[in-house]
TIFI-120263 format. One record per residue (C-alpha): residue number from 1; x, y, z; chain. Coordinates in steps of 0.1 Angstrom, whole numbers, plus 5000, padded with zeros to 4 digits. Example, Ala and Ser with C-alpha at 12.3 -4.5 7.8 and 13.67 -1.06 7.14 Angstrom:
<nodes>
+-----+------+------+------+-------+
:  nr :   c1 :   c2 :   c3 : kette :
+-----+------+------+------+-------+
:   1 : 5123 : 4955 : 5078 :     A :
:   2 : 5137 : 4989 : 5071 :     A :
+-----+------+------+------+-------+
</nodes>
This chain:
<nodes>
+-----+------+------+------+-------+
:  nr :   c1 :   c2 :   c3 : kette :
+-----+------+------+------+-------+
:   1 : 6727 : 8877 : 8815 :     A :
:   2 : 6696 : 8880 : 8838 :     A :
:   3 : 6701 : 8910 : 8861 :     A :
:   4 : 6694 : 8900 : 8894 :     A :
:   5 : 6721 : 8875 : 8895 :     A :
:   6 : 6746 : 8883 : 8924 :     A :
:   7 : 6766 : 8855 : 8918 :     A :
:   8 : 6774 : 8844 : 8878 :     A :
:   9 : 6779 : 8805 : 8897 :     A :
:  10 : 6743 : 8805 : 8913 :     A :
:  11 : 6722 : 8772 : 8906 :     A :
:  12 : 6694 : 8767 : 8885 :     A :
:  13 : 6663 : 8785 : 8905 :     A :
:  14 : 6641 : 8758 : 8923 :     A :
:  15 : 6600 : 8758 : 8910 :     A :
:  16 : 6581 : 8739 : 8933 :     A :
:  17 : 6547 : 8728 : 8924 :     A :
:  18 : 6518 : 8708 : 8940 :     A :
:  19 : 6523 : 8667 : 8928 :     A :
:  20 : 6483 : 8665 : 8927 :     A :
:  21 : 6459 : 8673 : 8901 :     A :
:  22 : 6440 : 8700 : 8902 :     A :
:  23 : 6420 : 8706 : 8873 :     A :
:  24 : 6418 : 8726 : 8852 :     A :
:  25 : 6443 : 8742 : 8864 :     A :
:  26 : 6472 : 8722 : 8874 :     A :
:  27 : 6474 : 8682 : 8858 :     A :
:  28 : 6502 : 8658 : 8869 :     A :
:  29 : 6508 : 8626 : 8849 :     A :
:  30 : 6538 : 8601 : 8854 :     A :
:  31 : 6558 : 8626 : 8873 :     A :
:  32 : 6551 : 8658 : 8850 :     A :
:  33 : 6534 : 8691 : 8853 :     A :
:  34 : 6514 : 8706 : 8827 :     A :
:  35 : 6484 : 8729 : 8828 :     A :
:  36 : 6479 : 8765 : 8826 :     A :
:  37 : 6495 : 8773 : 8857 :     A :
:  38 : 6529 : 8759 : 8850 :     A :
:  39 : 6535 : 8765 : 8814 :     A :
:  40 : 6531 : 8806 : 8819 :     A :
:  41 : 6556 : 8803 : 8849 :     A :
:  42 : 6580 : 8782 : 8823 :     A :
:  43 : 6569 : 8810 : 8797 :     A :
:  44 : 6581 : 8836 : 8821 :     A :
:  45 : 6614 : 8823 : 8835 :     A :
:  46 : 6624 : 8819 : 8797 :     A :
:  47 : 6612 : 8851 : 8787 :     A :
:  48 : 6633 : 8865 : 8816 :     A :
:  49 : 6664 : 8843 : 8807 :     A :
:  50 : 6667 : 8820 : 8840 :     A :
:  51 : 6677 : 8786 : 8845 :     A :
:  52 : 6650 : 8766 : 8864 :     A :
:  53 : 6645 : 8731 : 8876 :     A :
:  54 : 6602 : 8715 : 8885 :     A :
:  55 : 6600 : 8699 : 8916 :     A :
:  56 : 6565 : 8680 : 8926 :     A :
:  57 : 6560 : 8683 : 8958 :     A :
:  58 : 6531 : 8675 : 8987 :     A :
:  59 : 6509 : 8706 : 8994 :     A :
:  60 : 6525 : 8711 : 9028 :     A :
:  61 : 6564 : 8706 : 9019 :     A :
:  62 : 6560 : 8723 : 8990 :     A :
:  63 : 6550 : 8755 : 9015 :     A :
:  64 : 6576 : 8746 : 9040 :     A :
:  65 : 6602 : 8745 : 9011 :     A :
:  66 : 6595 : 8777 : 8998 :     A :
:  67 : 6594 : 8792 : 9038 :     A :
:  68 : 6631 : 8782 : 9045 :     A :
:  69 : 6647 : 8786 : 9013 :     A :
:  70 : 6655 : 8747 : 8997 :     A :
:  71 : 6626 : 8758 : 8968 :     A :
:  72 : 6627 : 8796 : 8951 :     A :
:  73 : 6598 : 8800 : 8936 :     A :
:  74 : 6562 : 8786 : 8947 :     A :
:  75 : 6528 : 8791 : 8944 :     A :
:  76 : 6506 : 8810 : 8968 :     A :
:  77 : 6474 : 8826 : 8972 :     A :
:  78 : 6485 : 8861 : 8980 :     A :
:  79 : 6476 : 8868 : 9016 :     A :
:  80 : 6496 : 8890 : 9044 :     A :
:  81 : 6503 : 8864 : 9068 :     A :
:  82 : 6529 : 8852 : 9038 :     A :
:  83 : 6545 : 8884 : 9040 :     A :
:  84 : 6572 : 8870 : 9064 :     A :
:  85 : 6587 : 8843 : 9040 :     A :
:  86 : 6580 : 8852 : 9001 :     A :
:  87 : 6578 : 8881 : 8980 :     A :
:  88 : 6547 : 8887 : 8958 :     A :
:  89 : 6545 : 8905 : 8928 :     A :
:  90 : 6514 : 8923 : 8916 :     A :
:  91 : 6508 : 8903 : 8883 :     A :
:  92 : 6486 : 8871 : 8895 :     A :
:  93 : 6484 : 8835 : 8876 :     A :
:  94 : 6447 : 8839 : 8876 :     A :
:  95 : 6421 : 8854 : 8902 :     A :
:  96 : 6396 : 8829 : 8920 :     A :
:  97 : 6360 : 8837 : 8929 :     A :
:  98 : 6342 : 8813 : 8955 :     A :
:  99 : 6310 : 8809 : 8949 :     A :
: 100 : 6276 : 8792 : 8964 :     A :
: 101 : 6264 : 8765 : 8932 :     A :
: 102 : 6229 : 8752 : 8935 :     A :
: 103 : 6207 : 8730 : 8915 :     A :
: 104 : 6187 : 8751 : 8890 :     A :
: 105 : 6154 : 8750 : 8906 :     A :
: 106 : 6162 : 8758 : 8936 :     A :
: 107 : 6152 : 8787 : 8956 :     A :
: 108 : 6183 : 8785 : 8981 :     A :
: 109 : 6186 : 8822 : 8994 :     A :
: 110 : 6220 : 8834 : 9009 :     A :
: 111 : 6228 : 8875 : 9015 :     A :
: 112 : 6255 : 8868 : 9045 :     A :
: 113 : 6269 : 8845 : 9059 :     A :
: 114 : 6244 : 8839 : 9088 :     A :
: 115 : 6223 : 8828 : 9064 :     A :
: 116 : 6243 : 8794 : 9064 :     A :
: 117 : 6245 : 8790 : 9104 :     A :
: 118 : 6224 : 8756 : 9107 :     A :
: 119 : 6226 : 8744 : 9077 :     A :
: 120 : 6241 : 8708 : 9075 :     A :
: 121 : 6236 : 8703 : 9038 :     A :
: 122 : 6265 : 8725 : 9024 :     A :
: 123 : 6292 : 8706 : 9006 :     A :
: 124 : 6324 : 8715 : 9005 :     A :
: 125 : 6366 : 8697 : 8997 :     A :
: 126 : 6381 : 8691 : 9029 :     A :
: 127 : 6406 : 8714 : 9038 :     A :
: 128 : 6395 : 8742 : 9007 :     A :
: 129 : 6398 : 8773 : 9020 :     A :
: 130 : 6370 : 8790 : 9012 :     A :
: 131 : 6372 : 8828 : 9027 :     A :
: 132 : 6379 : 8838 : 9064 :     A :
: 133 : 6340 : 8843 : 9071 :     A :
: 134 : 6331 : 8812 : 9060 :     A :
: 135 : 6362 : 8793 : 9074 :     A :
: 136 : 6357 : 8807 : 9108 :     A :
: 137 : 6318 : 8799 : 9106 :     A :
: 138 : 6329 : 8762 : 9101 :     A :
: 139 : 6355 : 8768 : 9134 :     A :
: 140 : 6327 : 8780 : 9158 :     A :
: 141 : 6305 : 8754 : 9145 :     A :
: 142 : 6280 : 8776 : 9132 :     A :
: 143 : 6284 : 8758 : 9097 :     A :
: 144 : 6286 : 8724 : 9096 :     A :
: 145 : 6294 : 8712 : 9062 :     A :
: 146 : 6295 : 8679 : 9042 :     A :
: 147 : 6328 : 8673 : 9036 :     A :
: 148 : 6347 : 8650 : 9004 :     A :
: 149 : 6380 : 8644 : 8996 :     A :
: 150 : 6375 : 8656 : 8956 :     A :
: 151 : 6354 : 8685 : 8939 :     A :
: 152 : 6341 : 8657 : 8912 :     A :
: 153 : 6318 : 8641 : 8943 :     A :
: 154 : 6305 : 8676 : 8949 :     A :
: 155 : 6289 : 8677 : 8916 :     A :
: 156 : 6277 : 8640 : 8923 :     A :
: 157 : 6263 : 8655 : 8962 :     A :
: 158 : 6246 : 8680 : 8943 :     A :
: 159 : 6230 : 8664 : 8916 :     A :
: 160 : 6220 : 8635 : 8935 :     A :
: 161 : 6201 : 8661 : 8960 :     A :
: 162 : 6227 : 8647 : 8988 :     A :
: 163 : 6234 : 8688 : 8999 :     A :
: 164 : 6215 : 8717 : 8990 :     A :
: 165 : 6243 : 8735 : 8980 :     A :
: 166 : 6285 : 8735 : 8977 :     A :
: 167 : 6313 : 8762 : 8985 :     A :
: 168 : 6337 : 8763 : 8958 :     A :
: 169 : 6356 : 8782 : 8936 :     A :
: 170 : 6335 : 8787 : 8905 :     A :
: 171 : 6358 : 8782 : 8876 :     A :
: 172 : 6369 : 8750 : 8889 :     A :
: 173 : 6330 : 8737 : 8897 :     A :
: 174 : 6320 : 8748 : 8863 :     A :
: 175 : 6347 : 8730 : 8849 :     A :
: 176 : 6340 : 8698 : 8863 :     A :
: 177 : 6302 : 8701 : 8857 :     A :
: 178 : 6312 : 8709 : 8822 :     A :
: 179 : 6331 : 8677 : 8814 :     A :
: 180 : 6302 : 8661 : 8830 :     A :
: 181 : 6276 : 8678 : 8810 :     A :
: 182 : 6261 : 8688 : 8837 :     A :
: 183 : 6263 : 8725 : 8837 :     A :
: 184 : 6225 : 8733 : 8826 :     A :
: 185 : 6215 : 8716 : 8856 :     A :
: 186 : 6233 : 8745 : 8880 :     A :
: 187 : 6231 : 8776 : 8889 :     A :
: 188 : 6258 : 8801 : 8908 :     A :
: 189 : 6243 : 8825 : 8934 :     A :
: 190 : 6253 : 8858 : 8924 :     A :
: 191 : 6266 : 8865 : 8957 :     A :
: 192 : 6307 : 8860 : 8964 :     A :
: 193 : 6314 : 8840 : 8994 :     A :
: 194 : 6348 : 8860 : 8998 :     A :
: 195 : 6365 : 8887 : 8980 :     A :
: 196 : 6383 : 8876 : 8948 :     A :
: 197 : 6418 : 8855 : 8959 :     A :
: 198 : 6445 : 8860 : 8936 :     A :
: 199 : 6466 : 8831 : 8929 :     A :
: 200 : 6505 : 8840 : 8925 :     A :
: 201 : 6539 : 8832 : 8919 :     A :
: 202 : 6558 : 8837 : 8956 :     A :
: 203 : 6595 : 8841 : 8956 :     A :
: 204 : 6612 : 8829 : 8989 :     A :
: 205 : 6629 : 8855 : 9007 :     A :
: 206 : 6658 : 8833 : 9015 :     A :
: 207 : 6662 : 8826 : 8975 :     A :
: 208 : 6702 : 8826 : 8978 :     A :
: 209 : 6723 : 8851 : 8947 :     A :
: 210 : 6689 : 8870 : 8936 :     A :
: 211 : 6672 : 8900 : 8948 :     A :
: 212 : 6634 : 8886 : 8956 :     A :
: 213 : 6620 : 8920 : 8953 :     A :
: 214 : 6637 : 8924 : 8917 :     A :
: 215 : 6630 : 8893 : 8905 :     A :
: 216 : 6595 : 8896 : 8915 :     A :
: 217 : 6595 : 8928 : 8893 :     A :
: 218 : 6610 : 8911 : 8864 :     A :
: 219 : 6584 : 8886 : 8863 :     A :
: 220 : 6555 : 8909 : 8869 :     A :
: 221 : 6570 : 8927 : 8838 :     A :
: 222 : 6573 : 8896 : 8823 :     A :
: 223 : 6538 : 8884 : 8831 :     A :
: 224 : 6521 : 8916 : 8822 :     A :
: 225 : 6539 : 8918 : 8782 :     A :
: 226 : 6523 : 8878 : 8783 :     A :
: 227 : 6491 : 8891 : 8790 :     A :
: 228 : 6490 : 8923 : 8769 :     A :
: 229 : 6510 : 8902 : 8738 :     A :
: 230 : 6482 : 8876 : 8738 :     A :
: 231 : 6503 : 8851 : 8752 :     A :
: 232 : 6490 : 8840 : 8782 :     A :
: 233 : 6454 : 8843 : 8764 :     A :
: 234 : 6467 : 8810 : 8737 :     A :
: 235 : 6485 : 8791 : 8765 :     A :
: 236 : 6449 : 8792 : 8781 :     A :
: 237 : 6431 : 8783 : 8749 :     A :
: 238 : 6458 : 8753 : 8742 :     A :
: 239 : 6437 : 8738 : 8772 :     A :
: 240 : 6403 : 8749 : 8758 :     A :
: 241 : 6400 : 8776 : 8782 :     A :
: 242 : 6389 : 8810 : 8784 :     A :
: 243 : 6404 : 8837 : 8798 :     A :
: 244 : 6374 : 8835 : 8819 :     A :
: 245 : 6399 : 8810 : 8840 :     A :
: 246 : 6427 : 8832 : 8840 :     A :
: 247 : 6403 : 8859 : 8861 :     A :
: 248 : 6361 : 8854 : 8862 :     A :
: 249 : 6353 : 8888 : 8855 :     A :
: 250 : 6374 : 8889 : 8827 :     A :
: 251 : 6372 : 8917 : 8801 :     A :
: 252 : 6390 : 8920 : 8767 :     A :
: 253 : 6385 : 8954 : 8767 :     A :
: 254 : 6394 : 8962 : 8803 :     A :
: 255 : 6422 : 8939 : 8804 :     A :
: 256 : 6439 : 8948 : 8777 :     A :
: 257 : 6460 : 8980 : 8772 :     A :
+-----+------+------+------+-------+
</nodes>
């Protein structure tokens, strides 16, 4: 029996997840999950002996849900202003870098963000997050960016010489590019947008008949033996991934204990 019940009656726990895909990630077909993402949290609520039920949800409810209780478990880049409403742990579901991708002969230059003020030939996903400087540049104005509704058309922007550069996070880019065979024909800048995000399971602090600190410890435990076990490494390679995806500056011998 899983410790941290209070309540031997208590429901199945509540996993809500994005209904969109988001490759490579995340992939929804015909109202199921699959992807990287999901199958280590259904790894980890089995390890940890819990009952669960996946709900697809739109980005927003799916947020909202997880705020006020009627979902338990979410995903959530970890940032404090969630403090509030979920519990973290310290184990992530992978790490995100953003980075500036250009075409290979370019000589785009880009130190700071200043360097971007004026220029109207930066692509980027509407409504992607990209860090707070360059968030707040796009606010004031001082960045005006190309905007598209689906990372695919910023590889097409880019190629075609539409923008001179995109914002994105680099994993998923090179994914993209690399279905497309396109990845020869770009080249990251070496310089972060942002600090490294961390992309995380959040327990809901109203999560009724379970501790969310302790259950956030249990599957941080969880997570970790996945990772150390080599787990969380073959779930990754089941989708032809690299542990690359799981964090970009990955290390077998720095990762691994």
């Amino acid at each position: 029996m899983f410790p941290v019940y209070s309540d031997t009656a208590v429901q199945p726990l509540k996993v809500g997840v994005i209904d969109v895909t988001f490759k490579p990630y995340h992939m929804v077909d015909d109202g199921h999950a699959s992807g990287p993402d999901i199958d280590v949290i259904r790894a980890v609520l089995k390890r940890i002996g819990v009952d669960f039920t996946v709900l697809l949800l739109p980005q927003k409810r799916a947020t909202e849900y997880l705020f006020n209780g009627r979902i338990d478990i979410g995903v959530l880049f970890k940032m404090p202003r969630y403090a509030p409403y979920v519990v973290f742990g310290e184990q992530p579901l992978h790490a995100s870098t953003y980075r500036l991708a250009v075409r290979r002969d370019s000589e785009f230059h880009f130190d700071s963000i200043e360097d971007l003020y004026g220029q109207g030939q930066i692509g980027v996903v509407y409504g992607n997050s990209i860090g707070q400087a360059f968030d707040s540049a796009v606010l004031s104005g001082d960045i005006i960016p190309v905007q598209v509704s689906e990372i695919k058309q910023l590889t097409d922007l880019l190629l075609l010489g539409r923008v001179q550069a995109v914002a994105a996070n680099q994993r998923i880019f090179y994914y993209y590019l690399s279905q497309s065979e396109q990845s020869d024909s770009v080249k990251f800048l070496p310089k972060p947008l942002s600090d490294k995000r961390f992309f995380h399971m959040a327990i809901s602090r109203r999560v009724k008949g379970i501790e969310s600190e302790v259950l956030a410890a249990e599957l941080d435990k969880a997570l970790s033996e996945m990772l150390n076990s080599g787990e969380l490494a073959k779930i990754y390679q089941s989708y032809g991934l690299s542990m690359h995806y799981y964090d970009p500056d990955w290390s077998s011998a720095s990762n691994q204990q």
